[in-house]
C-alpha positions, -999 to +999 in steps of 0.1 A: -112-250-109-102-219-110-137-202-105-140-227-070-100-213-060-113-175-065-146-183-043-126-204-016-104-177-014-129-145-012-143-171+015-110-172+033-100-133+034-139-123+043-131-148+074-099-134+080-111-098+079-143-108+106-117-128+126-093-095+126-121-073+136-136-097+165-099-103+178-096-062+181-133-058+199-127-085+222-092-076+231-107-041+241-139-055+262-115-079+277-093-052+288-118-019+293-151-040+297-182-032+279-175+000+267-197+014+240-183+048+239-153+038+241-156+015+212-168+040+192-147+069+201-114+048+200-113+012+184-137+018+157-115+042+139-086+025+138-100-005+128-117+016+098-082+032+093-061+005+092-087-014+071-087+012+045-050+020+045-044-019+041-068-021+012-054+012-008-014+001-002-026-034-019-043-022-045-013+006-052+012-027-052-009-041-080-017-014-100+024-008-097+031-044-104+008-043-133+024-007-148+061-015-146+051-058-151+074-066-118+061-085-089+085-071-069+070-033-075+057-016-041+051+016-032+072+013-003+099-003-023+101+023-058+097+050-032+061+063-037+057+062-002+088+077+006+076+109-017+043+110+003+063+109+037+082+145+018+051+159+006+035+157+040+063+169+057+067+197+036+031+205+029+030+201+070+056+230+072+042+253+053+009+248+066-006+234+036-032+201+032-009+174+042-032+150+017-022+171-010+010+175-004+015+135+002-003+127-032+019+152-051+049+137-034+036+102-044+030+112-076+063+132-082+085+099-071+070+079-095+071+102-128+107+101-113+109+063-115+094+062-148+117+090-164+148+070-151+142+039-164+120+047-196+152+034-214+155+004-198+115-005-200+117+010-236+143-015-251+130-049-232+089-036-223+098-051-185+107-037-153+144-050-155+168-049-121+177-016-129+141-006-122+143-018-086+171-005-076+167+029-091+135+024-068+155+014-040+177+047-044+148+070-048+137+057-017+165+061+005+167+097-012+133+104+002+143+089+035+178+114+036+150+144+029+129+135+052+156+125+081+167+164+073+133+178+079+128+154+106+159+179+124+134+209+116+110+198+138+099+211+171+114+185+199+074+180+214+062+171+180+090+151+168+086+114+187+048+115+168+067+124+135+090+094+139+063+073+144+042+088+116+069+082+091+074+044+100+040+039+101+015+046+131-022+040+135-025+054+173-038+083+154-047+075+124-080+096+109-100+092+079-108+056+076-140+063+060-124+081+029-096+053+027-124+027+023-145+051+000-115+058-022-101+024-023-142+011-028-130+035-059-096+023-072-109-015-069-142-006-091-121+010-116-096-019-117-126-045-122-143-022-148-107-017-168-099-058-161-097-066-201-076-035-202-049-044-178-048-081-183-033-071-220-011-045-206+004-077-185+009-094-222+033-065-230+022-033-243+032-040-281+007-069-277-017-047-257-018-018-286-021-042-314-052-053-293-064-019-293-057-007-260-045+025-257-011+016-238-004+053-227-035+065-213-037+029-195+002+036-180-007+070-172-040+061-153-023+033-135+001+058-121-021+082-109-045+060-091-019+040-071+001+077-060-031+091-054-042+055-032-005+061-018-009+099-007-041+089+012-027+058+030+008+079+041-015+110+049-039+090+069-011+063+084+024+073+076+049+052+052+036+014+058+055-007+038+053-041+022+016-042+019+010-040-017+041-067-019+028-094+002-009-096-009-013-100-045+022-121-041-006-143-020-034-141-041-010-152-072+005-183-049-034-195-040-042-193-080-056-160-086-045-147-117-070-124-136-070-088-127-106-086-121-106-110-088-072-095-077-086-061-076-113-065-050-097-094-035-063-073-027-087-047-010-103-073+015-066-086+015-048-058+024-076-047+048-071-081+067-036-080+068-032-045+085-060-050+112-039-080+122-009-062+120-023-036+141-035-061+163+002-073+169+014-044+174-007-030+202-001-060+219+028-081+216+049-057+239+020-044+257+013-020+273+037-002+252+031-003+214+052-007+183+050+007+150+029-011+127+052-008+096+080-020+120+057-051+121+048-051+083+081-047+074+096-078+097+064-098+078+074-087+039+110-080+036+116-116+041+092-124+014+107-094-007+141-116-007+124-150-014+102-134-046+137-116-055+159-149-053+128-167-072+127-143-100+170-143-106+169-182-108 
């Protein structure tokens, strides 16, 4: 039974994702004609983009949710992305690599998260409501810094940094390394799925298994602020992503960590084409912000999954 729900729902997200994809292309021929150039020079990549910024936010949600054992962990939420949105901004200023400087934000807002509530995780070995709101406040901390740099900026370039930090896609770049590196992040999830299916047991159960609990932690951290640096440096601070599709992979009946992997990369790919979709044009011809979109789709869920878990 469980083997048939996993296949039915690969089947269902591979449909999704073609349905997402043939939704955009005929939206443009029915607007522009047949337009191969155009296709190629404008809608292929940011359907490429968004697919690969969906799939590496999903995949950061899970490894998050299976690091700090919380279904509630997000990289929007804990404030990963909101230390990629300040580490591109400042990397941006100083004229440094802006996907550097959004990893090592990533990366620095979530040793930050860790070092706060290592007492907390220490004395029960779960991600207690302490955890998410010291995520919360790291994130509107982030949000504060990056509001203040936001007044640094140059009046012509600051409407495309607003939209940048809510999450745009009108000029998103690099969809090709998003999909290679998440590709990457799901193959090492599947490969390491023994691994972190104990580390979801507890990590006292997970080390008398013989796991090696640190290194495990330590990898899972890296690999989703390294998937979150490249999503905010491609895409901006999309939220909500890494919430809403392994919370609908676990409601459909997957479980193991080795069909949530891949199938939160097709997921999350899906998801943020469609998004994009309605965003481009549900107000047309003007366009919205896709994380305004994503987040009016996932912070309802984020309240429903947090009421669920206090009862």
């Amino acid at each position: 039974m469980g083997l048939s729900a996993s296949r039915l729902t690969a089947l269902a997200l591979g449909l999704l994702a073609l349905l997402a994809l043939s939704l955009g292309s005929a939206l443009l021929l029915g607007v522009a004609g047949l337009d191969l150039d155009m296709i190629v020079a404008l809608r292929a990549p940011r359907v490429a983009a968004a697919a690969g910024v969906g799939a590496l936010l999903a995949l950061a949600g899970l490894a998050l949710q299976v690091l700090l054992r919380n279904p509630l962990a997000d990289p929007y939420v804990l404030g990963s992305s909101g230390g990629a949105s300040v580490g591109g901004l400042l990397a941006l200023m100083a004229g440094a690599s802006l996907w550097v400087g959004a990893a090592l934000g990533a990366l620095a807002a979530g040793v930050a998260l860790l070092a706060l509530t290592r007492a907390a995780l220490a004395s029960s070995d779960d991600a207690s409501p302490r955890l998410v709101l010291t995520g919360a406040m790291l994130a509107a901390l982030c949000g504060a810094v990056a509001t203040l740099l936001l007044a640094l900026t140059p009046d012509q370039q600051l409407r495309g940094a607003v939209f940048w930090l809510v999450g745009d896609l009108s000029g998103a770049r690099g969809g090709t390394v998003c999909i290679a590196g998440a590709v990457v992040f799901a193959a090492w999830l599947t490969h390491q799925h023994v691994a972190v299916d104990r580390l979801l047991l507890g990590s006292e159960v997970a080390a008398l298994l013989g796991e090696p609990v640190r290194r495990l932690r330590l990898l899972l951290l890296v690999a989703a602020s390294l998937a979150t640096g490249l999503a905010v440096a491609s895409a901006g601070a999309i939220g909500f992503v890494g919430l809403v599709v392994p919370q609908a992979l676990r409601l459909v009946g997957v479980q193991g960590s080795r069909d949530l992997a891949w199938m939160s990369a097709v997921g999350g790919a899906a998801l943020l084409v469609l998004a994009d979709l309605l965003a481009r044009t549900a107000v047309a011809p003007l366009e919205l912000p896709v994380g305004a979109v994503m987040a009016l789709l996932g912070a309802p869920l984020f309240i429903v999954v947090l009421n669920r878990e206090a009862r």
